[in-house]
C-alpha positions in Angstrom: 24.3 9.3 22.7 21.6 11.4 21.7 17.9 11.1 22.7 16.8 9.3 19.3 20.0 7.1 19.4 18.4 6.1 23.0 14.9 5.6 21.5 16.6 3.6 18.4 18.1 1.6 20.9 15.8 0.6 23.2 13.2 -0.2 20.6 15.8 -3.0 19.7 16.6 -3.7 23.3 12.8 -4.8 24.1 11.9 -7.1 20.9 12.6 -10.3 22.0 13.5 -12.5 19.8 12.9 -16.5 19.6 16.2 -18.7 19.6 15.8 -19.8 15.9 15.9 -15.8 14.7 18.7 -15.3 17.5 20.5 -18.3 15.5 20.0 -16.7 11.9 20.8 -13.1 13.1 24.4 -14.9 14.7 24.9 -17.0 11.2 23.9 -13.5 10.0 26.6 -11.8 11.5 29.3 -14.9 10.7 28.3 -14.6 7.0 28.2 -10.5 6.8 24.9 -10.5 6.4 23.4 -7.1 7.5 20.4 -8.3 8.8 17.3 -6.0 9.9 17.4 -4.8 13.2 14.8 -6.7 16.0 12.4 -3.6 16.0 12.5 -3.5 11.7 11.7 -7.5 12.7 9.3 -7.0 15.1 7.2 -4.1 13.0 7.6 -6.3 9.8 5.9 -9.1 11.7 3.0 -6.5 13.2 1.9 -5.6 9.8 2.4 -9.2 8.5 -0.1 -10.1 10.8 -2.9 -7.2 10.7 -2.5 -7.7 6.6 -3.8 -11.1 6.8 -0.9 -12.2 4.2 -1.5 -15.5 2.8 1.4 -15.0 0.4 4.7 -13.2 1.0 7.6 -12.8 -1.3 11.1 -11.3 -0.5 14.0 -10.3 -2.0 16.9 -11.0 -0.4 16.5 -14.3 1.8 20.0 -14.0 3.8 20.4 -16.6 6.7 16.5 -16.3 7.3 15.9 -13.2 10.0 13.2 -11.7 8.0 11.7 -14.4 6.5 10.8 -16.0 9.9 10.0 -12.8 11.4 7.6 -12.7 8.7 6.1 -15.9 9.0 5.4 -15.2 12.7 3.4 -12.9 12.0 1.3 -14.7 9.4 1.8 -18.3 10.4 -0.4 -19.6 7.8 1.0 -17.8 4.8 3.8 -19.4 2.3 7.0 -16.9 1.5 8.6 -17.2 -1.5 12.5 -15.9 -1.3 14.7 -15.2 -3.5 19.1 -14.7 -3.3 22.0 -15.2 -5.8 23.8 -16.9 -2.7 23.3 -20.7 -2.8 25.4 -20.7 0.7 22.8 -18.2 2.4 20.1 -20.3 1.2 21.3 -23.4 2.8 21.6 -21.5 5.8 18.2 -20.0 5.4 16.8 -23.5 5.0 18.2 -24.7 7.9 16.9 -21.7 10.0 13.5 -22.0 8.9 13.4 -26.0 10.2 14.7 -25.0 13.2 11.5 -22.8 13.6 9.4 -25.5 12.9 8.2 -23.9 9.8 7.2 -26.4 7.6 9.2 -27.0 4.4 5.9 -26.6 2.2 5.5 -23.2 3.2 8.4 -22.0 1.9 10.1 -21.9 -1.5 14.0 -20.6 -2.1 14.6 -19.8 -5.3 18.4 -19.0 -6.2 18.9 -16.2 -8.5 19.4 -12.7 -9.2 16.1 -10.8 -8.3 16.1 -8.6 -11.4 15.6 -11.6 -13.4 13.1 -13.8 -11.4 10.8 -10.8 -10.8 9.8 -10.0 -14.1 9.0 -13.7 -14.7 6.6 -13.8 -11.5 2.7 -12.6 -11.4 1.7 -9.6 -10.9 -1.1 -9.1 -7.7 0.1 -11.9 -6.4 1.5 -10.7 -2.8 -0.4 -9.8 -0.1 3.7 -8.6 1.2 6.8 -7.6 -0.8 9.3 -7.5 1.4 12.7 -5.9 -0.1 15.9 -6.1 1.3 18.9 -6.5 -1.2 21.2 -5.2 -3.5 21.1 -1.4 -2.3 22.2 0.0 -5.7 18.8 -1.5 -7.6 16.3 -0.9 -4.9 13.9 1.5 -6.9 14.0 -1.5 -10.0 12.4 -4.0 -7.0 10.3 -1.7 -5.7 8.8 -1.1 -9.0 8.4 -5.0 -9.6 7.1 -5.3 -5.9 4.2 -2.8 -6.1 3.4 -4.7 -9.6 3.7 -8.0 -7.9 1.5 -7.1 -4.9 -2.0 -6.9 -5.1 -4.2 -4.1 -4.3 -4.2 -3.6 0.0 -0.9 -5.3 -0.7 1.9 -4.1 1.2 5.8 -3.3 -0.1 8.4 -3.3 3.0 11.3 -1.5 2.1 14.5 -2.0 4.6 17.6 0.3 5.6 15.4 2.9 3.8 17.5 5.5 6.1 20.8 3.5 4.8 23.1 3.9 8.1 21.6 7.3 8.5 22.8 8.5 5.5 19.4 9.0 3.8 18.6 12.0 5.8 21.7 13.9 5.6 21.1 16.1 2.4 25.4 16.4 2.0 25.7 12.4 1.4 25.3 12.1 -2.2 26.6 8.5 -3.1 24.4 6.4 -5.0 22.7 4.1 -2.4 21.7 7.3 -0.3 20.4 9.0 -3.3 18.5 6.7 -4.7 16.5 6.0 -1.3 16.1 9.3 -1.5 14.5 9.5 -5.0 12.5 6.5 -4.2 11.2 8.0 -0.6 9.9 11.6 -2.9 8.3 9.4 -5.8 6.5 7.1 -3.3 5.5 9.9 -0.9 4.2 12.2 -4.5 2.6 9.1 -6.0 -1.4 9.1 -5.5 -1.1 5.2 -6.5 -0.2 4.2 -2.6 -0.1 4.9 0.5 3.0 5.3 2.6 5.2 5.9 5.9 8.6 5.8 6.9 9.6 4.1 10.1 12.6 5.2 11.9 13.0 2.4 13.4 16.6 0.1 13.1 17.4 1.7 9.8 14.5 2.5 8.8 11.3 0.8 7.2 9.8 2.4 4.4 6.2 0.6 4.0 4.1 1.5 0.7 0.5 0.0 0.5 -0.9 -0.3 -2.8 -4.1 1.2 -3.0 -7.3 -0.2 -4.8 -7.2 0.6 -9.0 
Protein backbone atom coordinates (compact mmCIF):
# COMPACT_ATOMS: atom_id res chain seq x y z
CA UNK A 1 0.00 0.00 0.00
CA UNK A 2 1.31 3.16 -0.93
CA UNK A 3 1.88 6.22 1.34
CA UNK A 4 -1.47 8.03 0.02
CA UNK A 5 -3.39 4.73 0.09
CA UNK A 6 -2.24 4.81 3.97
CA UNK A 7 -3.35 8.49 4.32
CA UNK A 8 -6.74 7.62 2.33
CA UNK A 9 -7.12 5.14 4.82
CA UNK A 10 -6.55 6.34 7.94
CA UNK A 11 -8.55 9.47 7.31
CA UNK A 12 -11.54 6.92 7.13
CA UNK A 13 -10.16 4.90 9.95
CA UNK A 14 -10.47 8.02 12.56
CA UNK A 15 -14.11 9.45 11.61
CA UNK A 16 -16.25 8.03 13.83
CA UNK A 17 -19.35 7.49 12.97
CA UNK A 18 -22.71 7.51 15.11
CA UNK A 19 -24.71 4.03 15.05
CA UNK A 20 -27.66 5.44 12.90
CA UNK A 21 -24.94 6.37 9.92
CA UNK A 22 -23.16 2.96 10.82
CA UNK A 23 -26.86 1.45 10.17
CA UNK A 24 -27.39 3.32 6.72
CA UNK A 25 -23.76 2.77 5.53
CA UNK A 26 -24.58 -1.44 6.35
CA UNK A 27 -28.23 -1.04 4.63
CA UNK A 28 -25.94 0.83 2.19
CA UNK A 29 -23.82 -1.97 1.50
CA UNK A 30 -26.99 -4.67 1.55
CA UNK A 31 -28.75 -2.54 -1.12
CA UNK A 32 -25.40 -1.74 -3.40
CA UNK A 33 -25.47 1.56 -2.50
CA UNK A 34 -21.93 3.13 -2.94
CA UNK A 35 -22.12 5.28 -0.16
CA UNK A 36 -19.40 8.22 0.53
CA UNK A 37 -16.61 7.20 2.41
CA UNK A 38 -16.60 8.37 6.59
CA UNK A 39 -13.88 11.17 5.75
CA UNK A 40 -16.12 12.43 2.40
CA UNK A 41 -18.88 12.21 5.51
CA UNK A 42 -17.07 13.77 7.95
CA UNK A 43 -15.68 16.94 5.61
CA UNK A 44 -19.27 17.21 4.11
CA UNK A 45 -20.51 17.72 7.66
CA UNK A 46 -17.44 20.36 8.49
CA UNK A 47 -18.47 22.67 5.76
CA UNK A 48 -22.19 22.04 6.46
CA UNK A 49 -21.61 23.42 9.64
CA UNK A 50 -19.09 26.53 9.00
CA UNK A 51 -21.74 27.43 5.97
CA UNK A 52 -24.41 28.02 8.40
CA UNK A 53 -26.96 25.99 5.89
CA UNK A 54 -30.41 26.49 6.75
CA UNK A 55 -31.43 24.67 3.65
CA UNK A 56 -29.75 21.68 1.92
CA UNK A 57 -30.81 19.80 -1.11
CA UNK A 58 -29.25 16.50 -2.45
CA UNK A 59 -29.35 14.45 -5.27
CA UNK A 60 -29.25 11.07 -4.63
CA UNK A 61 -30.78 10.24 -1.06
CA UNK A 62 -29.57 6.39 -0.97
CA UNK A 63 -30.16 4.64 2.55
CA UNK A 64 -29.48 8.12 4.26
CA UNK A 65 -25.35 8.28 4.86
CA UNK A 66 -25.06 11.73 3.59
CA UNK A 67 -28.03 13.17 4.32
CA UNK A 68 -27.51 12.59 8.14
CA UNK A 69 -24.00 13.44 7.91
CA UNK A 70 -25.26 16.59 6.60
CA UNK A 71 -27.67 17.34 9.07
CA UNK A 72 -25.08 16.88 11.80
CA UNK A 73 -23.44 19.34 10.80
CA UNK A 74 -26.28 21.87 10.39
CA UNK A 75 -28.76 20.51 12.92
CA UNK A 76 -31.22 23.25 12.37
CA UNK A 77 -31.34 23.19 8.62
CA UNK A 78 -34.19 21.11 6.56
CA UNK A 79 -32.65 18.72 3.46
CA UNK A 80 -34.61 18.23 0.67
CA UNK A 81 -33.58 14.69 -1.21
CA UNK A 82 -34.33 13.43 -4.10
CA UNK A 83 -33.96 9.38 -5.72
CA UNK A 84 -35.88 7.40 -8.44
CA UNK A 85 -35.74 4.45 -5.82
CA UNK A 86 -38.93 4.32 -3.73
CA UNK A 87 -37.14 1.23 -1.73
CA UNK A 88 -33.94 3.51 -0.86
CA UNK A 89 -36.29 6.08 0.24
CA UNK A 90 -38.00 3.94 2.73
CA UNK A 91 -34.81 2.98 3.94
CA UNK A 92 -33.62 6.60 4.10
CA UNK A 93 -36.69 7.46 6.12
CA UNK A 94 -36.23 4.98 8.45
CA UNK A 95 -32.48 5.99 8.99
CA UNK A 96 -33.24 9.49 9.50
CA UNK A 97 -35.87 8.55 12.63
CA UNK A 98 -33.38 6.55 13.98
CA UNK A 99 -31.25 9.72 14.25
CA UNK A 100 -33.77 11.47 15.93
CA UNK A 101 -34.07 13.87 13.16
CA UNK A 102 -37.30 15.14 13.02
CA UNK A 103 -39.69 14.20 10.18
CA UNK A 104 -40.38 18.05 9.46
CA UNK A 105 -36.93 18.65 8.57
CA UNK A 106 -36.80 16.46 5.92
CA UNK A 107 -38.58 16.08 2.64
CA UNK A 108 -38.04 12.77 0.12
CA UNK A 109 -39.13 13.42 -3.00
CA UNK A 110 -39.14 10.28 -5.52
CA UNK A 111 -38.11 10.95 -8.90
CA UNK A 112 -35.56 11.35 -11.47
CA UNK A 113 -33.37 14.39 -10.61
CA UNK A 114 -33.13 15.82 -14.12
CA UNK A 115 -36.76 16.37 -13.92
CA UNK A 116 -37.34 17.69 -10.33
CA UNK A 117 -34.43 20.15 -10.68
CA UNK A 118 -35.46 22.32 -13.22
CA UNK A 119 -38.95 22.69 -11.45
CA UNK A 120 -37.10 23.82 -8.07
CA UNK A 121 -35.90 27.59 -7.25
CA UNK A 122 -33.11 28.93 -8.07
CA UNK A 123 -30.77 30.53 -4.92
CA UNK A 124 -32.43 28.51 -2.82
CA UNK A 125 -29.53 26.23 -1.19
CA UNK A 126 -27.30 27.28 1.16
CA UNK A 127 -25.73 23.28 0.03
CA UNK A 128 -26.07 21.21 -3.11
CA UNK A 129 -24.98 18.12 -2.36
CA UNK A 130 -24.63 15.75 -5.58
CA UNK A 131 -24.15 12.24 -5.47
CA UNK A 132 -25.98 10.14 -8.29
CA UNK A 133 -26.21 9.02 -11.66
CA UNK A 134 -22.35 9.31 -12.62
CA UNK A 135 -23.11 9.61 -16.40
CA UNK A 136 -25.32 13.19 -15.86
CA UNK A 137 -23.18 14.70 -13.21
CA UNK A 138 -22.12 17.96 -15.16
CA UNK A 139 -26.31 18.41 -15.99
CA UNK A 140 -26.79 18.51 -11.80
CA UNK A 141 -24.03 20.42 -11.25
CA UNK A 142 -25.27 22.98 -13.57
CA UNK A 143 -28.77 22.91 -11.88
CA UNK A 144 -26.95 22.92 -8.40
CA UNK A 145 -24.88 26.10 -8.74
CA UNK A 146 -28.34 27.65 -10.17
CA UNK A 147 -30.18 26.28 -7.36
CA UNK A 148 -27.71 27.54 -4.64
CA UNK A 149 -27.49 30.88 -3.66
CA UNK A 150 -24.58 33.15 -3.77
CA UNK A 151 -21.84 31.86 -0.67
CA UNK A 152 -23.80 28.71 -1.44
CA UNK A 153 -21.82 25.65 -1.65
CA UNK A 154 -22.09 22.56 -4.47
CA UNK A 155 -20.50 19.13 -3.02
CA UNK A 156 -19.62 17.05 -5.70
CA UNK A 157 -18.86 13.19 -4.66
CA UNK A 158 -16.50 10.36 -6.20
CA UNK A 159 -15.26 13.33 -8.12
CA UNK A 160 -11.84 11.03 -8.46
CA UNK A 161 -14.41 8.13 -9.64
CA UNK A 162 -12.43 4.90 -8.09
CA UNK A 163 -9.27 6.71 -9.04
CA UNK A 164 -9.92 6.74 -12.41
CA UNK A 165 -10.33 10.63 -12.77
CA UNK A 166 -6.59 11.20 -12.47
CA UNK A 167 -5.33 8.60 -14.70
CA UNK A 168 -5.19 10.56 -18.19
CA UNK A 169 -5.31 6.76 -20.13
CA UNK A 170 -9.04 6.03 -18.69
CA UNK A 171 -11.24 7.53 -21.06
CA UNK A 172 -14.85 6.06 -20.41
CA UNK A 173 -17.52 8.35 -20.03
CA UNK A 174 -17.91 8.76 -16.11
CA UNK A 175 -14.04 9.45 -15.87
CA UNK A 176 -14.23 11.93 -18.58
CA UNK A 177 -16.81 13.79 -17.76
CA UNK A 178 -15.49 14.47 -14.09
CA UNK A 179 -12.78 15.45 -15.79
CA UNK A 180 -14.42 18.07 -18.09
CA UNK A 181 -16.45 19.20 -15.13
CA UNK A 182 -13.19 19.47 -12.74
CA UNK A 183 -11.31 22.04 -15.95
CA UNK A 184 -14.69 24.13 -16.41
CA UNK A 185 -15.16 24.61 -12.58
CA UNK A 186 -11.51 25.19 -11.90
CA UNK A 187 -11.42 27.95 -15.42
CA UNK A 188 -14.84 29.46 -14.38
CA UNK A 189 -14.34 33.01 -12.58
CA UNK A 190 -18.18 32.47 -11.37
CA UNK A 191 -16.89 30.13 -8.19
CA UNK A 192 -14.65 29.22 -6.20
CA UNK A 193 -13.30 25.71 -5.90
CA UNK A 194 -11.08 22.70 -4.39
CA UNK A 195 -10.81 19.11 -4.80
CA UNK A 196 -10.50 16.94 -1.83
CA UNK A 197 -8.77 13.67 -2.09
CA UNK A 198 -10.32 12.35 0.45
CA UNK A 199 -12.57 8.77 0.06
CA UNK A 200 -13.04 9.36 -3.54
CA UNK A 201 -12.77 12.55 -3.73
CA UNK A 202 -14.94 15.71 -2.93
CA UNK A 203 -15.02 18.32 -5.35
CA UNK A 204 -16.66 21.55 -3.48
CA UNK A 205 -17.59 24.68 -5.70
CA UNK A 206 -18.82 27.86 -3.84
CA UNK A 207 -20.73 30.15 -5.80
CA UNK A 208 -19.44 33.45 -5.60
CA UNK A 209 -21.46 36.80 -5.10
CA UNK A 210 -23.08 38.24 -8.73
Amino acid sequence: MSDIELNWKFSDDCVVESEAIARARQQSLELGIDAIAPSVGAQSAVIAAATGARSILEVGTGAGVSGIWLLTGAPGATLTSIDTEVDHLQHAKANFAEAKIPANRVRLITGKAGEVLPRMNENSYDIVFVDADPQSVIEYVEHGLRLARPGGTVLVAHALWRGRVADPAQRDDVATGFRTLLTEIAGSSAVISALSPVGDGLLQITKLSA
